[in-house]
C-alpha positions in Angstrom: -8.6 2.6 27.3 -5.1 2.0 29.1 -2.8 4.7 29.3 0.7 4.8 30.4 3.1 7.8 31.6 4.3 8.4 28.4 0.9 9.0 26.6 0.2 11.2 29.2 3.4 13.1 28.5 2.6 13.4 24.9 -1.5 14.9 25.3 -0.7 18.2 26.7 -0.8 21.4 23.8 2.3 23.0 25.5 4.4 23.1 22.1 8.0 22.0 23.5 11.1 21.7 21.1 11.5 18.2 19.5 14.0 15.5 21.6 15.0 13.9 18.5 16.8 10.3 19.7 16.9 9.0 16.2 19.8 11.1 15.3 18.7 12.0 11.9 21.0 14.3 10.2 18.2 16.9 9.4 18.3 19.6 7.0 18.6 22.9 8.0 14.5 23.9 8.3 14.1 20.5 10.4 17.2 21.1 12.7 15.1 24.3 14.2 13.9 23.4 17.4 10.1 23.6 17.8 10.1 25.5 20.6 12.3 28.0 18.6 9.9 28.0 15.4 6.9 30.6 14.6 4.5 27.1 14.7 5.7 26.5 18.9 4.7 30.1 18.9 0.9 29.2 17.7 -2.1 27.6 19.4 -3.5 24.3 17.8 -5.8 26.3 15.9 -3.6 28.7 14.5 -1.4 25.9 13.2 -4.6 24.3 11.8 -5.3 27.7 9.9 -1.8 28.0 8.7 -2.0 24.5 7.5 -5.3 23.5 6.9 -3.9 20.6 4.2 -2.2 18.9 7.6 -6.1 18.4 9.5 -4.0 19.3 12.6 -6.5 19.4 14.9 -8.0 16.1 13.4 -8.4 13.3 16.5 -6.6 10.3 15.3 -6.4 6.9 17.4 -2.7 5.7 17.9 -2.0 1.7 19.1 1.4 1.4 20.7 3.4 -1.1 21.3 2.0 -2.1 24.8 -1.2 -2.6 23.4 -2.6 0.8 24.8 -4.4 2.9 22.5 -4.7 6.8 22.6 -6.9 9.4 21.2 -4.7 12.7 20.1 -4.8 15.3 17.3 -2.9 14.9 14.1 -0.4 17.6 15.3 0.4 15.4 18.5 0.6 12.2 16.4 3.6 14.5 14.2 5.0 15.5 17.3 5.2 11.7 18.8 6.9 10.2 15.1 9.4 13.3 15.6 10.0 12.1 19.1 10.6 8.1 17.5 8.1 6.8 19.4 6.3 3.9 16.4 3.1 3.1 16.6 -0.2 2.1 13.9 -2.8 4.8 13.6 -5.6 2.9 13.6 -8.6 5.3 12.9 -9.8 3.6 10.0 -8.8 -0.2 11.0 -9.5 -0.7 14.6 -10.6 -3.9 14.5 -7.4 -5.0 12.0 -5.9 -8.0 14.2 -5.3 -11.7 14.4 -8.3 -13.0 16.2 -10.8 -13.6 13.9 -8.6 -14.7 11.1 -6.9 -17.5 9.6 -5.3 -17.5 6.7 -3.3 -20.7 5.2 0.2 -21.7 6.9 2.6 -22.3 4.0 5.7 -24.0 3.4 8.2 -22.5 1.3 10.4 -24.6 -0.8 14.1 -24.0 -1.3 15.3 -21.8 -4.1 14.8 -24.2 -7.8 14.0 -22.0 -10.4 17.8 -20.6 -10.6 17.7 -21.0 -14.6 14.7 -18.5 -14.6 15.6 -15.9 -11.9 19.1 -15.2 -13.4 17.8 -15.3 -17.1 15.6 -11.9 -15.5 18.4 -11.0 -13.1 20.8 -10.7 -16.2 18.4 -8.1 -17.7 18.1 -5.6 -15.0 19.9 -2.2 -14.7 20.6 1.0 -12.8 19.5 2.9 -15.3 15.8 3.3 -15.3 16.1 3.0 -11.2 18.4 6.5 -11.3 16.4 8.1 -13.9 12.9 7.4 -12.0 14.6 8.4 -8.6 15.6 11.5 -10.1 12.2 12.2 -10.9 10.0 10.7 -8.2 12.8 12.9 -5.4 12.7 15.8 -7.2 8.6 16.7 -5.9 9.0 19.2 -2.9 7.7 16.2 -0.6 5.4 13.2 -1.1 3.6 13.5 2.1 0.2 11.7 2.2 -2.0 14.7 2.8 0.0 17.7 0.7 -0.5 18.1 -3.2 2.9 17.1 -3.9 2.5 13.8 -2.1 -0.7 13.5 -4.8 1.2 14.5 -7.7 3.7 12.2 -6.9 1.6 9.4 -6.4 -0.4 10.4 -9.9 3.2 10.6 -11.8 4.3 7.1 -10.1 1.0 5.6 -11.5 1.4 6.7 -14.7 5.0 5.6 -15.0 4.0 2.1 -14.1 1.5 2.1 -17.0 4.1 3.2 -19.1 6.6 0.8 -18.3 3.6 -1.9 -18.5 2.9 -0.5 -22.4 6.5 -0.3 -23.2 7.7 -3.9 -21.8 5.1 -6.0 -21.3 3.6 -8.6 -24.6 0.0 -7.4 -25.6 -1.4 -10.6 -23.9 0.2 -9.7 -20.9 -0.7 -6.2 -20.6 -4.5 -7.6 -21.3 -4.0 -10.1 -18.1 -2.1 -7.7 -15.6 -4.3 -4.5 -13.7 -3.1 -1.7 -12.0 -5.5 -0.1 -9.6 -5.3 3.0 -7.5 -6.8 2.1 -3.6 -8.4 5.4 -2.9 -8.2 6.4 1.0 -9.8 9.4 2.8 -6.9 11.2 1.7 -5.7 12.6 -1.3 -3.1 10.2 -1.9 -4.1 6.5 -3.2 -2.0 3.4 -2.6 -1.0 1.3 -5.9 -1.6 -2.3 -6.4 -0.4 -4.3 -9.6 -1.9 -7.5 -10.3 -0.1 -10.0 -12.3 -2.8 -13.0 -12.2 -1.7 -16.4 -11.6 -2.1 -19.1 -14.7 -3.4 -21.9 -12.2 -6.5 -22.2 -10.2 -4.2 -21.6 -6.8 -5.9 -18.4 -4.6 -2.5 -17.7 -3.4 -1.2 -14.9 -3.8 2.5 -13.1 -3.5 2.8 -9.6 -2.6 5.7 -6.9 -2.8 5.7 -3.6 -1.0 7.3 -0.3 -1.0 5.8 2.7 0.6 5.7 5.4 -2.1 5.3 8.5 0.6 7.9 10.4 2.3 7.8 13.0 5.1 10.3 15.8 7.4 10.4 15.7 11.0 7.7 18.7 10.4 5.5 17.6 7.0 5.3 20.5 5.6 8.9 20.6 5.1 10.9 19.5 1.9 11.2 16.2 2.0 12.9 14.5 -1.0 12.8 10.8 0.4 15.3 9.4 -1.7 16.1 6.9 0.4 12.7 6.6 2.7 11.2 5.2 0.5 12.3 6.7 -2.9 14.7 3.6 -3.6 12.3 0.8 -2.5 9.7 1.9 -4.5 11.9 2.1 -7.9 13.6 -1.2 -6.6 10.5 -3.4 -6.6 9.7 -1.0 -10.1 12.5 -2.2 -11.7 11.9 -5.7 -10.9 8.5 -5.7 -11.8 9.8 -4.3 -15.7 12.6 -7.2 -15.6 9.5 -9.4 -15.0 7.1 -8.3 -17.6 9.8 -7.7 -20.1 10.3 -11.6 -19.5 6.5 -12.5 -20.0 6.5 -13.0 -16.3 3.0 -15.6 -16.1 3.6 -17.4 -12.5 1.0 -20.0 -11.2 0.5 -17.6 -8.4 -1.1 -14.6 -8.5 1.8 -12.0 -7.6 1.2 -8.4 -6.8 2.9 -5.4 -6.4 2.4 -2.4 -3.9 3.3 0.8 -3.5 1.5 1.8 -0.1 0.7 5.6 1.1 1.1 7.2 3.9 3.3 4.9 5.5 4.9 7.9 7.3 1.3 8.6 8.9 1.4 5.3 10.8 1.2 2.6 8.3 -2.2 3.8 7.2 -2.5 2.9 3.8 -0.9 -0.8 3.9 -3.2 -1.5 7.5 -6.3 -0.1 4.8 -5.3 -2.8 2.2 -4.7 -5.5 4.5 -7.9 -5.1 6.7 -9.4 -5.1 2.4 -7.9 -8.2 1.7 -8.7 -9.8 5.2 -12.3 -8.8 5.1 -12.2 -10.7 1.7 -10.7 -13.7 2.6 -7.8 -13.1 0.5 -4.9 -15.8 0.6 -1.7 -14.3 0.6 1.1 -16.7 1.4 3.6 -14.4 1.3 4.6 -10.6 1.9 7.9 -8.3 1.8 8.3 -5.2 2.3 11.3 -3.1 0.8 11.5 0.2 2.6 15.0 1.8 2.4 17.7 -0.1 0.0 20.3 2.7 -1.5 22.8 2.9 1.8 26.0 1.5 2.3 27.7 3.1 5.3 31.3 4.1 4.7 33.9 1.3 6.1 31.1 -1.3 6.3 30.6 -4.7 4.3 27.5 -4.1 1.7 25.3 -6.4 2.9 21.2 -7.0 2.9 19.4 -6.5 6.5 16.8 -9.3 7.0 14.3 -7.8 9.6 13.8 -10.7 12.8 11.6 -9.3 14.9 7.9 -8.7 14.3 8.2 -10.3 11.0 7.3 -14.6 9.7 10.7 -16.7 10.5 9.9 -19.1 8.1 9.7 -16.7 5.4 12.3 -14.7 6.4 14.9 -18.1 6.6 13.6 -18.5 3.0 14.5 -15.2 1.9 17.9 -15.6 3.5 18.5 -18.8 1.0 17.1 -16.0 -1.8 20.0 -13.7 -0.9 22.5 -16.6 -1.1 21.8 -17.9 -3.9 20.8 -14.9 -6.0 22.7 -11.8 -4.9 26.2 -10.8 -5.0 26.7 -9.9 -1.1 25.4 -11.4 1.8 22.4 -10.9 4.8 22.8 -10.0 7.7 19.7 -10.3 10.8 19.0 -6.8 12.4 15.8 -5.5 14.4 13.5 -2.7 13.5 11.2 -3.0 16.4 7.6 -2.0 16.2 5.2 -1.2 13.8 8.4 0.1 11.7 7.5 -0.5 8.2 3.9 -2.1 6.0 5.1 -5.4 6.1 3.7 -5.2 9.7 0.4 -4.1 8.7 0.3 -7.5 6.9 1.4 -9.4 10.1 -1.4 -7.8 12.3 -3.9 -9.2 9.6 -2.3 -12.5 10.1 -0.6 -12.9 6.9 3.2 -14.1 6.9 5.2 -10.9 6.0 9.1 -10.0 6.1 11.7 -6.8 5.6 14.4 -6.5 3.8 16.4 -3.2 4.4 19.7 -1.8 3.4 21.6 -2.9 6.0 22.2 -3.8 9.8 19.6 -1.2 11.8 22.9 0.8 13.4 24.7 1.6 9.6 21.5 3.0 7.9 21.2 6.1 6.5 20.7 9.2 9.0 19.3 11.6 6.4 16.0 10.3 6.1 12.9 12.8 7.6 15.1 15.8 6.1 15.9 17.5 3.4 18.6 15.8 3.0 17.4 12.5 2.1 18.7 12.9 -2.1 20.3 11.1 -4.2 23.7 12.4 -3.9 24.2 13.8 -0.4 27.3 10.9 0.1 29.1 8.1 -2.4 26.9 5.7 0.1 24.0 6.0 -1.8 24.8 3.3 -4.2 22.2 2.5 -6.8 24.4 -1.0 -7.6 23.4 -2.0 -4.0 19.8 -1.0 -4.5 19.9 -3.6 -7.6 20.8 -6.3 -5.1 17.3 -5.6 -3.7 15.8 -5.9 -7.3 17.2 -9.2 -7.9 15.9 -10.1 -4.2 12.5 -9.0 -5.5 12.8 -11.1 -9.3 13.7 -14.2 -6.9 11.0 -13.9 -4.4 8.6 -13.2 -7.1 9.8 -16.0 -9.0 10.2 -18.5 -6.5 6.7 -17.9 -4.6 5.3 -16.9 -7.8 6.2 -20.2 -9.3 6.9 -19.0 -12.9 9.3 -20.9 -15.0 10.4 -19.4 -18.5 10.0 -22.6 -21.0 
């Protein structure tokens, strides 16, 4: 196992305040420096008796981005995210990679089914978005491992069933499943399976991780933004879709991961699934973060460039042009920094779409402070760019067009 000087700094059980480089504008609780906290003043197994939700004392396995991979307890995992170091947990998918895999190497077509994607565009809104953001931001946090972060989950699950009942034609409902993916913790992953019409094994997927977390997890944490407003974005394309009698040629799913704040776990759990399967997805995006537009800047879509498929990523630029109101722009997110890189270690073509440029997003999130109305930026008409983003990519990839 290869260590470097940094994972050495990070074993030790001395309890030291939190360098926070990120610069997230935390809420009051999370602005307390560790050191300063009654938890610094605890050992490991006092925090794991005060807490005993969290597993702190659990050993979890951490892959970083040198390829090293380290052994630590859950409570030193928390401590590295706080510290915005990224990494996978890879406990329960160590042998998720590239080498013994290969799935198909598609080529995407230019945007065609224009007629069909605005016919669905032209029926989406900011209503249901706002009114199931208000609700899914209001639990105290949806951490992966608290009871709020499974009531959440339970709540989002139900309200995709409902919007399936209410929207969707009774032969569609009868064709489409939606399945919890159970994990070793109390919070399950979502998957929605529209299936495709043709004998194709391809298969589209959109993401959104439906988890959020503080700097500390135990913490309010609202996630509004993080991941809040992906997660009703890809919902409200998903009801435009059915409500259309969405029936593509291509199987197209939808996701809504957990525990994405816990290192990706739940999307790496699905991916090794579908990898071990031989499942053929041509296609993956993940929509984490699409409410903010930073004061004095142009409203624009970030296209993630790094650690993500060019060629589906150039194809999702043409999507943006030529379905959505404002413009893309290319930014960097680095490492392990959403799901749709959990798909890209299986081998499968993935891509991110984000808010904005990496430097203008929003500063709240991993606080309290991540709501709905904390600042005029938090624009629900920009996070229904991102839903017609999602009605095109499903469309187009999907290939589904409305006679």
């Amino acid at each position: 196992m290869k260590f470097n000087p940094l994972h050495f700094a990070l074993l030790p059980l001395a309890l030291k305040a939190f360098a926070n480089p990120i610069n997230h504008a935390a809420s009051a609780d999370a602005q307390v420096p560790l050191s300063e906290s009654v938890d610094a003043q605890m050992s490991l197994s006092q925090l794991a008796d005060a807490h005993p939700q969290f597993n702190l004392d659990e050993q979890r396995l951490l892959q970083f981005e040198d390829g090293s991979e380290v052994w630590m307890t859950e409570w030193e995992k928390i401590q590295t995210k706080a510290r915005g170091v990224k990494f996978f947990d890879i406990t329960e998918t160590p042998e998720l990679n590239t080498s013994d895999f290969s799935p198909s190497s598609p080529t995407y077509k230019p945007a065609s089914l224009n007629s069909t994607v605005q016919g669905v565009i032209k029926t989406l809104s900011t209503d249901g978005p706002r009114a199931n953001l208000e609700k899914f931001s209001s639990f105290y946090n949806r951490y992966y491992r608290s009871e709020t972060g499974l009531q959440s989950q339970k709540w989002l699950y139900s309200r995709i069933k409902e919007i399936t009942a209410e929207f969707a034609s009774a032969e569609l409902r009868d064709a489409i499943s939606i399945e919890e993916f159970t994990h070793s913790w109390s919070q399950s992953s979502i998957i929605v399976s529209i299936p495709g019409t043709s004998a194709s094994d391809e298969i589209v997927v959109l993401g959104a991780h439906q988890d959020s977390t503080n700097l500390i997890p135990w913490f309010s944490a609202p996630g509004a933004d993080d991941d809040g407003s992906g997660s009703v974005t890809i919902l409200e394309a998903y009801r435009g879709l059915v409500a259309a009698g969405f029936r593509p040629n291509k199987t197209v799913e939808f996701h809504w991961y957990s525990a994405e704040e816990g290192g990706l776990l739940g999307s790496q759990a699905i991916a090794q699934n579908y990898k071990s399967k031989g499942t053929n997805v041509i296609a993956m995006i993940q929509m984490d973060m699409t409410a903010w537009v930073k004061k004095g800047t142009r409203e624009e879509v970030g296209l993630v460039v790094d650690y993500v498929d060019p060629s589906l990523t150039k194809t999702i630029g043409e999507y943006v042009d030529a379905y959505l109101d404002i413009p893309y722009v290319e930014t960097k997110c680095g490492y392990a920094c959403s799901d749709h890189a959990s798909w890209r270690k299986a081998g499968y073509p993935s891509a991110f779409a984000i808010e904005s440029a990496f430097e203008n997003d929003n500063k709240n999130i991993h606080s309290g402070r991540d709501t709905i109305d904390v600042s005029p930026e938090f624009s629900f008409s920009h996070m229904l760019e991102f839903s017609k983003l999602a009605v095109g990519f499903a469309v187009e990839l999907g290939e589904w067009e409305k006679k």
